[in-house]
FIDOTI-426531 format. One record per residue (C-alpha): chain; z, y, x. Coordinates in Angstrom, 1 decimal, decimal comma. Example, Ala and Ser with C-alpha at 12.3 -4.5 7.8 and 13.67 -1.06 7.14 Angstrom:
% residues 2
+-------+--------+--------+--------+
: chain :      z :      y :      x :
+-------+--------+--------+--------+
:     A :    7,8 :   -4,5 :   12,3 :
:     A :    7,1 :   -1,1 :   13,7 :
+-------+--------+--------+--------+
//
This chain:
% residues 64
+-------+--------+--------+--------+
: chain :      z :      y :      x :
+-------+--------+--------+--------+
:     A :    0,0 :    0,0 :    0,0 :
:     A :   -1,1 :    3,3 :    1,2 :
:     A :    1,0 :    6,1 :    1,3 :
:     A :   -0,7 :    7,8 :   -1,2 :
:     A :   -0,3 :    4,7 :   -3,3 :
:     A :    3,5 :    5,3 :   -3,1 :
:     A :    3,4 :    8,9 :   -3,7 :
:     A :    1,2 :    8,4 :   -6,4 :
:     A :    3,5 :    5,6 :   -8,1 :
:     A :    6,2 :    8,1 :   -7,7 :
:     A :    4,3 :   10,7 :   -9,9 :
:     A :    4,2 :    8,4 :  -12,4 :
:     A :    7,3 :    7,0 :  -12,8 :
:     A :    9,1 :   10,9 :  -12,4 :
:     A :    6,5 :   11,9 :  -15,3 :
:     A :    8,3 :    9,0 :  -17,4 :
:     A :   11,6 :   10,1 :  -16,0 :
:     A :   13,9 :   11,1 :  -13,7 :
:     A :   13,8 :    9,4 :  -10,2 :
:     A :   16,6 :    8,0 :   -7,5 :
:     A :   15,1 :    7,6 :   -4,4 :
:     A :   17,0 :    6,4 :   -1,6 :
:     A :   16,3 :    6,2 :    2,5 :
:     A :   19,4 :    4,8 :    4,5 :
:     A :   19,5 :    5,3 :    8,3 :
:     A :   17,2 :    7,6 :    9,0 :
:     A :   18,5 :    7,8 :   12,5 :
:     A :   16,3 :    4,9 :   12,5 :
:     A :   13,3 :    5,8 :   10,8 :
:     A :    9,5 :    5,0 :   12,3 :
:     A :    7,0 :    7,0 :   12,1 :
:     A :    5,2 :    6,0 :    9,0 :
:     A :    8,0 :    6,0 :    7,3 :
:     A :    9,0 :    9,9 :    8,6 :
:     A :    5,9 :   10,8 :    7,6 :
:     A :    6,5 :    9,3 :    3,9 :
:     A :    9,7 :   11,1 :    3,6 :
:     A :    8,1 :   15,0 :    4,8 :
:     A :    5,6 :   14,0 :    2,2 :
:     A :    8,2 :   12,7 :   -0,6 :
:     A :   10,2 :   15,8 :    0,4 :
:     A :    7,3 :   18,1 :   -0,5 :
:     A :    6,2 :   16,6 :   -3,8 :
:     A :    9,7 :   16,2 :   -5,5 :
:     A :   10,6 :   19,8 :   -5,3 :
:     A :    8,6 :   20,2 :   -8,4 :
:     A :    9,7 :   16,9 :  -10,2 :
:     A :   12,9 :   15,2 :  -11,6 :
:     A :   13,5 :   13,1 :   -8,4 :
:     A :   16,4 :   12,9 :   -6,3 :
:     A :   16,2 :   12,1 :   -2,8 :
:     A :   19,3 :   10,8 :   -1,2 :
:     A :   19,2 :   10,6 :    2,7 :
:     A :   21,5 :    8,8 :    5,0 :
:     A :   22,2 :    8,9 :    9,1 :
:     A :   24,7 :    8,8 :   11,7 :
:     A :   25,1 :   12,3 :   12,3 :
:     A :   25,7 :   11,3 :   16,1 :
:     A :   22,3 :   10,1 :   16,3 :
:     A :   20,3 :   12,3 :   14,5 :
:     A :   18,1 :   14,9 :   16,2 :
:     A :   17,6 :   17,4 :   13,8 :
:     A :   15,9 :   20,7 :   14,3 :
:     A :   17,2 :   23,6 :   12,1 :
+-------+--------+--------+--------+
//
């Protein structure tokens, strides 16, 4: 499944609604699926969705 695909699916199920989505250690996260969350970031500002996001703090390089 492409990204898209995902985004897409996401869409739809916030248009029926509202939407938990959850990524846990992100202090872990690859590439692909960084790249999923900046896109899921940017679409559900305008929907019902709630993103919940999870790290270590310790090992999280964040830029501000």
């Amino acid at each position: 499944m492409t990204l898209a695909a995902l985004l897409d699916q996401l869409d739809g199920l916030a248009a029926q609604s509202p939407v938990l989505v959850v990524f846990e250690d992100v202090h872990w996260i690859d590439p692909t699926s960084l790249d999923l969350l900046d896109r899921l970031v940017a679409r559900a500002a305008n929907m019902p969705v709630l993103l919940a996001v999870t790290s270590a703090s310790r090992m999280l390089r964040c830029c501000s």
